[in-house]
C-alpha atoms as a printed R data frame, in Angstrom:
    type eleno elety resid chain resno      x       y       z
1   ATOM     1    CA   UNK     A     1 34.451  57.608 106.258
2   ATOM     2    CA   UNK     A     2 30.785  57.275 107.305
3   ATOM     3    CA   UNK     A     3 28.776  57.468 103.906
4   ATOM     4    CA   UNK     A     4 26.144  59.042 106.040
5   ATOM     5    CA   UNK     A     5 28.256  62.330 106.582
6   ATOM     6    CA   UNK     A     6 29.126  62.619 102.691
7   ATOM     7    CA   UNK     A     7 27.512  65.011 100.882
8   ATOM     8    CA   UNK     A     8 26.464  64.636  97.282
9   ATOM     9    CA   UNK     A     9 28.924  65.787  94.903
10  ATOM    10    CA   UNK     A    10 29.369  66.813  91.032
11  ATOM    11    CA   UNK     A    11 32.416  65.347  90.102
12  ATOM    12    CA   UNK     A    12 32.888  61.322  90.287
13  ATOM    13    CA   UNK     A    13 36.337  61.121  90.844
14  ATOM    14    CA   UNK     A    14 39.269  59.855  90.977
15  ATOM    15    CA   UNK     A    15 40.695  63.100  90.602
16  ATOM    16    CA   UNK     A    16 44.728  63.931  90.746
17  ATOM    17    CA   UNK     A    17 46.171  66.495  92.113
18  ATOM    18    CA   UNK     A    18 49.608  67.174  90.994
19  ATOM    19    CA   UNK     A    19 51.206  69.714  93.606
20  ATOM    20    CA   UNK     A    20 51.076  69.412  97.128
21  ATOM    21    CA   UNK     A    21 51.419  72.458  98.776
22  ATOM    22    CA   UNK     A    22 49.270  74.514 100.502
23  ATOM    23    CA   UNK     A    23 46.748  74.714  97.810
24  ATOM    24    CA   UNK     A    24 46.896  71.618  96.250
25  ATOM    25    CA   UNK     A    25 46.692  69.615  99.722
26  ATOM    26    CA   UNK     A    26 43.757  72.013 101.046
27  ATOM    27    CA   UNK     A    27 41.915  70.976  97.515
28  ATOM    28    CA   UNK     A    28 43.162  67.011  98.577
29  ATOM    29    CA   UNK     A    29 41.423  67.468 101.936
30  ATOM    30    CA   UNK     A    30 37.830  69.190 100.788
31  ATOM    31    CA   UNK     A    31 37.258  66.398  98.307
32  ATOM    32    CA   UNK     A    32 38.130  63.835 100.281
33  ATOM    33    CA   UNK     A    33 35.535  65.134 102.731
34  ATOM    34    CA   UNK     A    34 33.093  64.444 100.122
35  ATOM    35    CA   UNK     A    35 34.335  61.224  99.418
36  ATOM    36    CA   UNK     A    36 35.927  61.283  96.375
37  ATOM    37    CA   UNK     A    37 39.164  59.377  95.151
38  ATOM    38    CA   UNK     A    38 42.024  61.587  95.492
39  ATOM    39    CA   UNK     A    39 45.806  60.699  94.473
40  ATOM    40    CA   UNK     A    40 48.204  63.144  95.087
41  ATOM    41    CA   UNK     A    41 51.841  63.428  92.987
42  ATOM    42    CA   UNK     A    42 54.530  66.022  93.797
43  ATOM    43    CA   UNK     A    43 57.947  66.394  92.729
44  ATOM    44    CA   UNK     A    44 58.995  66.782  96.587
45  ATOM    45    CA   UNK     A    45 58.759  62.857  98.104
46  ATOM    46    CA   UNK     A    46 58.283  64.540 101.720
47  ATOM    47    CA   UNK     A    47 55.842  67.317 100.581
48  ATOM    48    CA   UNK     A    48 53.744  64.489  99.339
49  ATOM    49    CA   UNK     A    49 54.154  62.321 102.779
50  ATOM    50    CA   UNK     A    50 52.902  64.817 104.577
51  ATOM    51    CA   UNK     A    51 49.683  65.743 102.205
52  ATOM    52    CA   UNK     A    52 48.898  62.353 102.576
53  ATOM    53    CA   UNK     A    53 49.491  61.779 106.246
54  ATOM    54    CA   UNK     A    54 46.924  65.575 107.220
55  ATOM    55    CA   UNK     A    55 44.294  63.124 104.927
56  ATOM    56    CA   UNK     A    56 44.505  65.055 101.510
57  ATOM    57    CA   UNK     A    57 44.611  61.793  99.335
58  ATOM    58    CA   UNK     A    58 46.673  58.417  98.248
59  ATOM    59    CA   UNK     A    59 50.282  59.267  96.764
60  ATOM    60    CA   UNK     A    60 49.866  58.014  93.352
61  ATOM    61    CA   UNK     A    61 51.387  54.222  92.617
62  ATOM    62    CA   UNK     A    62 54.211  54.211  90.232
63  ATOM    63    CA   UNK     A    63 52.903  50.532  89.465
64  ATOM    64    CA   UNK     A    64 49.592  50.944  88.778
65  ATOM    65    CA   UNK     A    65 47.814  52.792  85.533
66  ATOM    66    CA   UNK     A    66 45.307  55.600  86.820
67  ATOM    67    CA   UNK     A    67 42.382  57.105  84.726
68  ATOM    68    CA   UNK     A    68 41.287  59.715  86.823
69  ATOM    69    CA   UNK     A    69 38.609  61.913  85.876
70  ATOM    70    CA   UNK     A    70 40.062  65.313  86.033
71  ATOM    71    CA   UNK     A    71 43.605  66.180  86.563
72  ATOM    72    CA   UNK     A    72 44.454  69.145  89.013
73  ATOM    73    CA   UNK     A    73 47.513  71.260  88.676
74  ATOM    74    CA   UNK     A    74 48.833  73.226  91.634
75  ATOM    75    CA   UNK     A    75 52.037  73.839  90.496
76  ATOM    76    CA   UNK     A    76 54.547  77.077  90.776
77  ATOM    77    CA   UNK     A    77 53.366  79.194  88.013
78  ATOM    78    CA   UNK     A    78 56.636  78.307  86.196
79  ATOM    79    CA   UNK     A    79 56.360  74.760  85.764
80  ATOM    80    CA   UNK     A    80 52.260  75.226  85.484
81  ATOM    81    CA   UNK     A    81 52.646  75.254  81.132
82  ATOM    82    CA   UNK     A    82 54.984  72.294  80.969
83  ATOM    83    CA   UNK     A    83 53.077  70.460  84.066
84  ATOM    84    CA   UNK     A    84 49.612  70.846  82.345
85  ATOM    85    CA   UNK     A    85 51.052  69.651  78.947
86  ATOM    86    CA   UNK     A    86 52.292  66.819  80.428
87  ATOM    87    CA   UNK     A    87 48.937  65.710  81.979
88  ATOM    88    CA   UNK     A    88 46.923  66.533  78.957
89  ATOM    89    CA   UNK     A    89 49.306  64.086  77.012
90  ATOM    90    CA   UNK     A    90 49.748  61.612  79.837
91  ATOM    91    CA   UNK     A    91 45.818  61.184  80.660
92  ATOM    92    CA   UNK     A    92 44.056  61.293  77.813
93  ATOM    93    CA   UNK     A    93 40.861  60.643  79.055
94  ATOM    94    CA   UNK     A    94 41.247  63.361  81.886
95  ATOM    95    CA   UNK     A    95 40.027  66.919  81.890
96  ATOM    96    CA   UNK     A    96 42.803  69.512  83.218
97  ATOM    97    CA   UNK     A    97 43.024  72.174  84.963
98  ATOM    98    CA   UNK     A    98 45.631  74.719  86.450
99  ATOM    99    CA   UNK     A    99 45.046  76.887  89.659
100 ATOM   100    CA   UNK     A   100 47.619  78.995  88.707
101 ATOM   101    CA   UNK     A   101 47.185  83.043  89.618
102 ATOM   102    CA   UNK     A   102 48.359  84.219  86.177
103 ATOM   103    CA   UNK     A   103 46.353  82.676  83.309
104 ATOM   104    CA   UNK     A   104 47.359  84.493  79.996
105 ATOM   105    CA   UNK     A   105 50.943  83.134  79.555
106 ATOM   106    CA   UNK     A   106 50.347  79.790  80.819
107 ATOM   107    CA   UNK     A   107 47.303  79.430  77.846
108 ATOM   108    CA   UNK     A   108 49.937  81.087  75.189
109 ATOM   109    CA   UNK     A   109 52.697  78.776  76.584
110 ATOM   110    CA   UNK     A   110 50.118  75.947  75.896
111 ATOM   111    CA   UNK     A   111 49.032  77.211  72.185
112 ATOM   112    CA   UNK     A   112 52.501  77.306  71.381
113 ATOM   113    CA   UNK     A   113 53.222  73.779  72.259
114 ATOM   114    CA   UNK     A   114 54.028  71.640  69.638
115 ATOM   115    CA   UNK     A   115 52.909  68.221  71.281
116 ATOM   116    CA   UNK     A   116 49.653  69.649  72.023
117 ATOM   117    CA   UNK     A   117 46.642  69.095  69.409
118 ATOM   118    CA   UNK     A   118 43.617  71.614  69.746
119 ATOM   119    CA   UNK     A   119 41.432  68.468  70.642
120 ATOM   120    CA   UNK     A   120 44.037  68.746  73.855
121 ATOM   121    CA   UNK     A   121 42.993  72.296  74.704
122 ATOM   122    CA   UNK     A   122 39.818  71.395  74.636
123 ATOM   123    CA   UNK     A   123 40.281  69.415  77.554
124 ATOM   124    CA   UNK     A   124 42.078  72.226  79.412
125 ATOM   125    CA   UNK     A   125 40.497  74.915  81.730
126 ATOM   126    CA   UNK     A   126 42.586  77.980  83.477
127 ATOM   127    CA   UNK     A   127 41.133  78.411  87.314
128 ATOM   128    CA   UNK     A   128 42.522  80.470  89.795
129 ATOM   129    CA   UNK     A   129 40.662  80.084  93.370
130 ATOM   130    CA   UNK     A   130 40.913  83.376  94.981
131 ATOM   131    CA   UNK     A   131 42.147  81.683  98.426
132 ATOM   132    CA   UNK     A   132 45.437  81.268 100.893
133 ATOM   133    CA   UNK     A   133 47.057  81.787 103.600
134 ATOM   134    CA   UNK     A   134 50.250  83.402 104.044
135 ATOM   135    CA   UNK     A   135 51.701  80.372 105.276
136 ATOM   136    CA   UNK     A   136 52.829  77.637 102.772
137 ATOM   137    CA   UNK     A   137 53.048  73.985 102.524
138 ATOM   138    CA   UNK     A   138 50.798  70.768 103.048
139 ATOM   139    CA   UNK     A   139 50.856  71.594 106.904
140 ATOM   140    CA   UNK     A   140 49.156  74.610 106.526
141 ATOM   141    CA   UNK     A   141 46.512  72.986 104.315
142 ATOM   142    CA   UNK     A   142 42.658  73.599 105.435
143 ATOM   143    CA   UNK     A   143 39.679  71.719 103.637
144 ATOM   144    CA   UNK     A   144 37.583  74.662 104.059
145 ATOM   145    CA   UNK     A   145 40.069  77.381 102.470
146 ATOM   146    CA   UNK     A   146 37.882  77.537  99.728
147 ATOM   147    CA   UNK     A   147 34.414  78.014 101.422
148 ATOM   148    CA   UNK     A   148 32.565  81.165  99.973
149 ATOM   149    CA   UNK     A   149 35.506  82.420  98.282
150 ATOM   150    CA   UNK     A   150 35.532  82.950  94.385
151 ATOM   151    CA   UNK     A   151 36.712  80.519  91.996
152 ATOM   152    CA   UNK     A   152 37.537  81.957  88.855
153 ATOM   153    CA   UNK     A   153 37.428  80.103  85.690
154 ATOM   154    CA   UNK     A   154 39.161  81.134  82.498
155 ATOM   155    CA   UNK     A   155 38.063  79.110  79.458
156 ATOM   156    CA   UNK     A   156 39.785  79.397  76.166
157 ATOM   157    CA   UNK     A   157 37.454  79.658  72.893
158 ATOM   158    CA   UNK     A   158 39.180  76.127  72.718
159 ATOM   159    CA   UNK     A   159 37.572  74.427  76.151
160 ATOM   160    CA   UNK     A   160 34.830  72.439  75.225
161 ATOM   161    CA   UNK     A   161 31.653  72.436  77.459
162 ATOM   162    CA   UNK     A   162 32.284  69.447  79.014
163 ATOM   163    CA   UNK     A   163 35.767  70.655  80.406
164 ATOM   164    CA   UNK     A   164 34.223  73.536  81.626
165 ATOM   165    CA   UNK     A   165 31.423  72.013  83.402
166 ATOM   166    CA   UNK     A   166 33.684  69.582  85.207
167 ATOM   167    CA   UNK     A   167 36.130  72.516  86.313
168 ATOM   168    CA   UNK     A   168 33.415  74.498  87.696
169 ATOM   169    CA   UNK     A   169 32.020  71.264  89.350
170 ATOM   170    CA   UNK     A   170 35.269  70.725  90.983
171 ATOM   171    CA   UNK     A   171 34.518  75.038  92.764
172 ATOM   172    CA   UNK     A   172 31.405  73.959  93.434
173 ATOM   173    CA   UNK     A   173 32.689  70.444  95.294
174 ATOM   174    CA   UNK     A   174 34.554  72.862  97.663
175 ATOM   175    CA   UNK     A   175 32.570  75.266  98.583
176 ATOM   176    CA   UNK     A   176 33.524  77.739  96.435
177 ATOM   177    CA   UNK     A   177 31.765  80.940  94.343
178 ATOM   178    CA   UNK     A   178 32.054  80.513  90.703
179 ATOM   179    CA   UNK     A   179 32.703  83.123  88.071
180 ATOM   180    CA   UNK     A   180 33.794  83.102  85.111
181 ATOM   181    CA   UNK     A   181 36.269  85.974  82.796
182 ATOM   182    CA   UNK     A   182 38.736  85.846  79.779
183 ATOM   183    CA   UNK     A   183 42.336  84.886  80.608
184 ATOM   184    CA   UNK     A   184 43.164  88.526  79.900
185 ATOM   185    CA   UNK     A   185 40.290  90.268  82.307
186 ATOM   186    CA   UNK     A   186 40.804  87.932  84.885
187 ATOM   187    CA   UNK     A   187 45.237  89.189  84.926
188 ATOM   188    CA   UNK     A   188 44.208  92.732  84.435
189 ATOM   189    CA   UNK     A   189 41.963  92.186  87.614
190 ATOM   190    CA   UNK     A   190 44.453  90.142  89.464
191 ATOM   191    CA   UNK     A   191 46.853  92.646  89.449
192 ATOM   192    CA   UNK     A   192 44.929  95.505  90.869
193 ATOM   193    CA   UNK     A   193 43.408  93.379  93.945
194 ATOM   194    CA   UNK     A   194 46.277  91.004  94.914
195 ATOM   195    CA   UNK     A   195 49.530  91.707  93.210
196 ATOM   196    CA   UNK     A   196 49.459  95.454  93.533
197 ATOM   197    CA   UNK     A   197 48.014  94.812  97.358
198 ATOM   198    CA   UNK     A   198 51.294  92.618  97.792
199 ATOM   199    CA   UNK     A   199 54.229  94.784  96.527
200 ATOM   200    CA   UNK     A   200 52.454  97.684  98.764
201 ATOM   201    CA   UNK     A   201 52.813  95.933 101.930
202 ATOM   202    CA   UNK     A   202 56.070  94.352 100.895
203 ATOM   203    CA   UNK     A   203 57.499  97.894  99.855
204 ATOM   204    CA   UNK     A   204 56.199  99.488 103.368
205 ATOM   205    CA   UNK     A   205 56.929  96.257 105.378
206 ATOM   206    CA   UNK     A   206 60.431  96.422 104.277
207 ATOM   207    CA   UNK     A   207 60.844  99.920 105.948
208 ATOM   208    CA   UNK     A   208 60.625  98.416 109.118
209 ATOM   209    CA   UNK     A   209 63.790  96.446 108.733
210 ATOM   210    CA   UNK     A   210 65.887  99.222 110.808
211 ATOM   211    CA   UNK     A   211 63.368 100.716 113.021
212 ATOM   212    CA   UNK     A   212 63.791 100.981 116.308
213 ATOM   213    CA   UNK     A   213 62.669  98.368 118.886
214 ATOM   214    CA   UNK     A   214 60.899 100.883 121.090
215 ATOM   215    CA   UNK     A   215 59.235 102.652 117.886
216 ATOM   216    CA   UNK     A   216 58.001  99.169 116.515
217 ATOM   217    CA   UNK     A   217 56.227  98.440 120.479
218 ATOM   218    CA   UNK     A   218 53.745 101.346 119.931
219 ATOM   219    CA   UNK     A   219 52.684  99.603 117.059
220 ATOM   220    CA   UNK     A   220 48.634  99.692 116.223
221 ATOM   221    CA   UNK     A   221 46.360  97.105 114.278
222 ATOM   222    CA   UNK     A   222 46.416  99.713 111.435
223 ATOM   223    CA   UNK     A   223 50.160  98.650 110.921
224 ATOM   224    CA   UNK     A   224 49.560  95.368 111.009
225 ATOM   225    CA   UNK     A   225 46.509  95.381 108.649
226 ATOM   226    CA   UNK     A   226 48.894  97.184 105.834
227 ATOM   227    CA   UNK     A   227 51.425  94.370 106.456
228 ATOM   228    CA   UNK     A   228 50.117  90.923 106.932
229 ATOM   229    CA   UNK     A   229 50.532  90.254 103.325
230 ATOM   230    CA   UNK     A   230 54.376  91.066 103.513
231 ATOM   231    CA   UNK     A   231 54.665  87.592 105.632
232 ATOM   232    CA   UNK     A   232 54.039  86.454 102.258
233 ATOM   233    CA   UNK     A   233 56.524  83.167 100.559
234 ATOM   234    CA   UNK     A   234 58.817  85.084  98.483
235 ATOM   235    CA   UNK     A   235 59.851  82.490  96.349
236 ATOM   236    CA   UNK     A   236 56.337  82.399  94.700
237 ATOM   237    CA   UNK     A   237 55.600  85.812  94.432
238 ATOM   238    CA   UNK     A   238 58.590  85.849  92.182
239 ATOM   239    CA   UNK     A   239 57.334  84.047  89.916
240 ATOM   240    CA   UNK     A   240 53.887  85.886  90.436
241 ATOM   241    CA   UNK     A   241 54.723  89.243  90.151
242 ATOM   242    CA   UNK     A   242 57.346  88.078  86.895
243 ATOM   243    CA   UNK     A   243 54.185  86.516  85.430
244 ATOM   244    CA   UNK     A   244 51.943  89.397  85.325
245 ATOM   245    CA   UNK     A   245 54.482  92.307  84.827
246 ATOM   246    CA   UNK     A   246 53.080  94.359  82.466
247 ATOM   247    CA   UNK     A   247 49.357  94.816  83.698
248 ATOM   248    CA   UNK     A   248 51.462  95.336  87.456
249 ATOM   249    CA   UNK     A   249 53.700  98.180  85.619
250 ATOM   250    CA   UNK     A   250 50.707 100.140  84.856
251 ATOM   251    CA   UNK     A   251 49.421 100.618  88.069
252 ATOM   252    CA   UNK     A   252 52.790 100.868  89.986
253 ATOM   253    CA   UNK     A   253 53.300 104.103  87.335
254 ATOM   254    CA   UNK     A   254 49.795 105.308  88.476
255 ATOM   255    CA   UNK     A   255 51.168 104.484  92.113
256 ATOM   256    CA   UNK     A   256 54.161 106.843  91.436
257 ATOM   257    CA   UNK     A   257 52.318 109.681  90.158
258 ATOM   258    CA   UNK     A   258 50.125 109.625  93.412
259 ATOM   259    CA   UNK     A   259 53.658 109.463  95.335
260 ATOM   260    CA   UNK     A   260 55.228 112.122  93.365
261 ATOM   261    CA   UNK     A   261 51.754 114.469  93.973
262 ATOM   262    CA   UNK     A   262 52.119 113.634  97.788
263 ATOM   263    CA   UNK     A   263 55.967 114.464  97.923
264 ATOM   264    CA   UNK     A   264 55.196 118.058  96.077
265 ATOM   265    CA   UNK     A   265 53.038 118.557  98.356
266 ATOM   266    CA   UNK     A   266 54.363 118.052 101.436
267 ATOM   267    CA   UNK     A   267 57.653 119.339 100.198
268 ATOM   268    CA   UNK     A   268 55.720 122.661 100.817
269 ATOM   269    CA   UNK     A   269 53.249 121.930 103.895
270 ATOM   270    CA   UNK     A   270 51.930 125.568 104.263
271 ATOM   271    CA   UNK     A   271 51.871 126.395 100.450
272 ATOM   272    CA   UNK     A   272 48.373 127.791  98.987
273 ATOM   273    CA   UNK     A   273 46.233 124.475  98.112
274 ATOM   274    CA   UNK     A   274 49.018 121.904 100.171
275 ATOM   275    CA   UNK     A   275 45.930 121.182 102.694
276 ATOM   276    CA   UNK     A   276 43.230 120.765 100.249
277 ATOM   277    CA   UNK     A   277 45.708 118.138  97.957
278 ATOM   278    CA   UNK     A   278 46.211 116.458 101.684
279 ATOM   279    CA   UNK     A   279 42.640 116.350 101.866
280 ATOM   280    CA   UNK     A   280 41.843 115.058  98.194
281 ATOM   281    CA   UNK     A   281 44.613 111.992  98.803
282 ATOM   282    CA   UNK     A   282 42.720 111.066 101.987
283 ATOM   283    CA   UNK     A   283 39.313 111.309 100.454
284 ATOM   284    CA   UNK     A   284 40.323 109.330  96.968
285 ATOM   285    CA   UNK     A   285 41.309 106.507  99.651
286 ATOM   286    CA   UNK     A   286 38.028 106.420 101.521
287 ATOM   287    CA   UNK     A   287 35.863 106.371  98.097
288 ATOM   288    CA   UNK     A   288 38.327 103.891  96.322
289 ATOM   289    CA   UNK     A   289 37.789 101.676 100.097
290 ATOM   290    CA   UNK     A   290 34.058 101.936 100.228
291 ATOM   291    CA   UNK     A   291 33.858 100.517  96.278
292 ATOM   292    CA   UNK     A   292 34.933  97.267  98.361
293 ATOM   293    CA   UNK     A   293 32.462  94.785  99.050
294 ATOM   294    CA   UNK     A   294 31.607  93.425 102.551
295 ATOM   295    CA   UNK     A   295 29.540  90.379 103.704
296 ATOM   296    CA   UNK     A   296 26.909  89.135 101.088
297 ATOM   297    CA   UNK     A   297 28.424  92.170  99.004
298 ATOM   298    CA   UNK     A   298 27.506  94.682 101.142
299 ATOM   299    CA   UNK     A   299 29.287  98.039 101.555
300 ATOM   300    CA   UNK     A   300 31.199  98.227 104.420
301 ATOM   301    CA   UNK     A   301 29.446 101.378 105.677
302 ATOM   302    CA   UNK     A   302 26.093  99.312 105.681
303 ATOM   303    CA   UNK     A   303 27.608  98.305 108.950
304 ATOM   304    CA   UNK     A   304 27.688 100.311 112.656
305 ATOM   305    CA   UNK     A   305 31.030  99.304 113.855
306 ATOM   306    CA   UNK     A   306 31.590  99.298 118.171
307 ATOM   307    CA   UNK     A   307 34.685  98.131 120.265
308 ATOM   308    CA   UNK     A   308 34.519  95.633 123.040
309 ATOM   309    CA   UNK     A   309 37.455  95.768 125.617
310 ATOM   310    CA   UNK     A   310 38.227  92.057 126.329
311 ATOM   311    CA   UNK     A   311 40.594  90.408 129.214
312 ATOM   312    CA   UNK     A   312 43.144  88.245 127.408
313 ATOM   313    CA   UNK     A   313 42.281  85.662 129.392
314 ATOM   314    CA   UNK     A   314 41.014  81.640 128.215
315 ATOM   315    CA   UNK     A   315 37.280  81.359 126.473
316 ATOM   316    CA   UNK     A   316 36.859  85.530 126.821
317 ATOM   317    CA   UNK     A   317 36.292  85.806 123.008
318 ATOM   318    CA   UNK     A   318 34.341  83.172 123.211
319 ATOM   319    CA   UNK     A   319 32.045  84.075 125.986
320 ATOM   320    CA   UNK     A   320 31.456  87.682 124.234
321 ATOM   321    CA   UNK     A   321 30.256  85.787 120.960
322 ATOM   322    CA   UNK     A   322 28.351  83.333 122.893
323 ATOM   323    CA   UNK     A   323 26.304  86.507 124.549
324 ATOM   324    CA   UNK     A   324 26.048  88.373 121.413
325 ATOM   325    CA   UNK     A   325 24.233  85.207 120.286
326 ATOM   326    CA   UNK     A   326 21.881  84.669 123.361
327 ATOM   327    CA   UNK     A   327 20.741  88.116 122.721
328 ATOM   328    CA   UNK     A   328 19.699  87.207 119.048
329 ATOM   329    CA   UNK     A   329 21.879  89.830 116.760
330 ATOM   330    CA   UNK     A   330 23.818  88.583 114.163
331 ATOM   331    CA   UNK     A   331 27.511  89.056 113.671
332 ATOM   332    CA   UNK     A   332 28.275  90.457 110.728
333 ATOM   333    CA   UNK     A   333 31.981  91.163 110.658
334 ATOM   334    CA   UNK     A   334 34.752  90.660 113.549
335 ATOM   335    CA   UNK     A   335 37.919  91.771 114.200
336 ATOM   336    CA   UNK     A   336 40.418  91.197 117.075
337 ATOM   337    CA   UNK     A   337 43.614  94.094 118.036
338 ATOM   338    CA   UNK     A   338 45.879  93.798 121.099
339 ATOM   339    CA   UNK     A   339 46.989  96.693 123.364
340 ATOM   340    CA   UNK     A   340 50.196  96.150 123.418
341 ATOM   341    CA   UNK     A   341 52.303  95.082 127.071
342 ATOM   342    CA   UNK     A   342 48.641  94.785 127.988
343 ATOM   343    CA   UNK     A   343 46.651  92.213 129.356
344 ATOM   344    CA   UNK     A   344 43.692  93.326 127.381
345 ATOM   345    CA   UNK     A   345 42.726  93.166 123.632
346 ATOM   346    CA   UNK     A   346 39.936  95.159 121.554
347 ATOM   347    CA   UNK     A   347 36.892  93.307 119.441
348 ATOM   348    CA   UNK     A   348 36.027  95.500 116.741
349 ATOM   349    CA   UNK     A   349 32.324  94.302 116.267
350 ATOM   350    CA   UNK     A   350 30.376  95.237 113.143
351 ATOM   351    CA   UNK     A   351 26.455  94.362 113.197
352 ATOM   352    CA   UNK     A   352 23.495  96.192 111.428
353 ATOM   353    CA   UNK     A   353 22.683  99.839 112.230
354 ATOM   354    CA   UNK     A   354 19.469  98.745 113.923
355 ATOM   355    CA   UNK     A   355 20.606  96.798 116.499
356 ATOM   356    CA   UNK     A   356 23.983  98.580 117.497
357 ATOM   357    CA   UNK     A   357 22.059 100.246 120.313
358 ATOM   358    CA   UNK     A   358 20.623  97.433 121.758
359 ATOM   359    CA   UNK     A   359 23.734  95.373 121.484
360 ATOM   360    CA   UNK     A   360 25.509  98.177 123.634
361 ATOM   361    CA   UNK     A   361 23.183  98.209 126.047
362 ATOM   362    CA   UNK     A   362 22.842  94.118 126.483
363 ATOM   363    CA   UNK     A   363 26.816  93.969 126.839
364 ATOM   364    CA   UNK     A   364 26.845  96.884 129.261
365 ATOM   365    CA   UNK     A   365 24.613  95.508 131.196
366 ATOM   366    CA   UNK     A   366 26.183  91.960 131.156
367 ATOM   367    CA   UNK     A   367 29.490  93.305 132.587
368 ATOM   368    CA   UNK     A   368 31.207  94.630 129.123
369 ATOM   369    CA   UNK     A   369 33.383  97.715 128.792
370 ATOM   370    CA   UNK     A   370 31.903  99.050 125.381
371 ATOM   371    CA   UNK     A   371 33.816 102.295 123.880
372 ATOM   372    CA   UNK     A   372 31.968 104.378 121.638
């Protein structure tokens, strides 16, 4: 690696990552970028192969004693408890963390282990990087998966400064945005903005199962927005969903009170009030969907949105963002459909209210079919 392209980094190294799937292998790949010492242990010989053949790190030697610096767990949340126990007891010297997406059992699983002294804990941090794919495994690894996405870290009252610092040193190593919450906050949030997300598009996902061919071909984006997440590994989210139960239960009994409402109410279509509840259900959505933040925590209504018919032909999407750069107006959000049996898809630009005018009018004039 040419020190000249290394950037400066907060952690020293050698760290260990113990888990090489998609996670731990994408963590593997961003430090090595940097230039640290990474060795790489997984329970799976061939997983760990291949994490080291994409670049993610050295397999750890079996004949060689190892002092790294901080120990990384990216183990199923199952094993994550027994896993990070046996690091903490193994390196000694190490700081430890877990990227884990539940935190509160794994910490009680910890407190309640009898080979573990508090001076232990103090060397432990929970972290959960808000990042993935829906693919799995060291192939789908990316070094940049954790650019600009938040890193969450969950100290106990036992973590002493030090551990922290060097677990938020290791976000800040890959790119990542740091915050910090109790073990508790952090599953009660969790649960409303990924696991809840999840079983939704898994629950409507699975309807399609014995729909018709010719019903599934007039499929829009919108369908395949709700159900991306459904492609999901379900082995994991087992263990996921399992995990964090009981803050999940709440809001799946808040889910089937909305359910129940809507049923009631369309039950009886033309009943007195029927269209008003319609209306309510619809408009709870669109407030509870503007609360989310877009680019640089903007509201997504801060944006003008416009669509951009494009040939699906080679270096099309490219050319329009090439153009939308010549004429100087910055991108702010992008998304790509497909007409379906068409040779033709749909960019769904979003740029500031300001300059959606003058964007229209530059791409018209360079040849673009703009639909407003």
């Amino acid at each position: 690696m040419n020190p000249a392209h290394v950037q400066a980094t907060h952690l020293s190294g050698p760290v260990l990552v113990i888990g090489t799937g998609l996670l731990g292998a994408s963590i593997g790949l961003g430090l090595r970028a940097r230039g640290i010492d990474v060795l790489l242990s997984d329970p799976s010989p061939s997983a760990q192969a291949v994490a080291q053949d994409i670049g993610a790190g050295r397999v750890l030697p079996a004949d060689e004693r190892v002092e790294p610096q901080l120990v990384v767990v990216a183990a199923p949340p199952d094993v994550t408890a027994a896993v990070v126990s046996q690091a903490l007891r193994d390196y000694q010297d190490a700081i430890v963390v877990d990227i884990a997406s539940v935190k509160t059992s794994i910490f009680e699983a910890l407190a309640k282990d009898p080979d573990l002294t508090e001076a232990d804990l103090g060397r432990y941090v929970g972290t959960h990087p808000m990042a993935g794919r829906e693919k799995s495994g060291p192939v789908a690894a990316r070094g940049e998966i954790f650019t600009s996405m938040p890193w969450v870290l969950c100290p106990s009252e036992l973590s002493l400064p030090g551990a922290v610092k060097t677990a938020q040193a290791l976000a800040i190593d890959l790119g990542a945005v740091v915050s910090r919450m109790s073990a508790d906050e952090h599953d009660t949030s969790v649960a409303m903005i990924s696991h809840l997300p999840q079983v939704m598009s898994s629950l409507l996902a699975s309807r399609l199962q014995d729909t018709p061919a010719h019903a599934l071909s007039l499929s829009g984006q919108g369908l395949r927005d709700v159900t991306r997440i459904a492609a999901s590994d379900p082995a994991l989210w087992v263990q996921i969903l399992g995990a964090n139960a009981a803050r999940l239960v709440d809001l799946l009994y808040g889910v089937r009170e909305d359910l129940e409402r809507l049923i009631n109410t369309l039950e009886q279509p033309e009943a007195d009030g029927a269209r008003l509840d319609m209306a309510q259900l619809i408009s709870e959505g669109n407030a509870g969907q503007a609360r989310i933040p877009g680019k640089h925590g903007a509201p997504p209504q801060a944006f003008a949105w416009l669509t951009v018919l494009v040939d699906d032909t080679p270096g099309q999407i490219a050319r329009l963002l090439t153009e939308i750069g010549e004429v100087g107006i910055n991108l702010e959000d992008l998304r790509l459909a497909h007409s379906a049996g068409q040779p033709v898809g749909l960019a769904e630009i979003a740029v500031l209210p300001s300059k959606r005018h003058e964007l229209i009018e530059y791409l018209t004039s360079h040849g673009w079919k703009v639909v407003q």
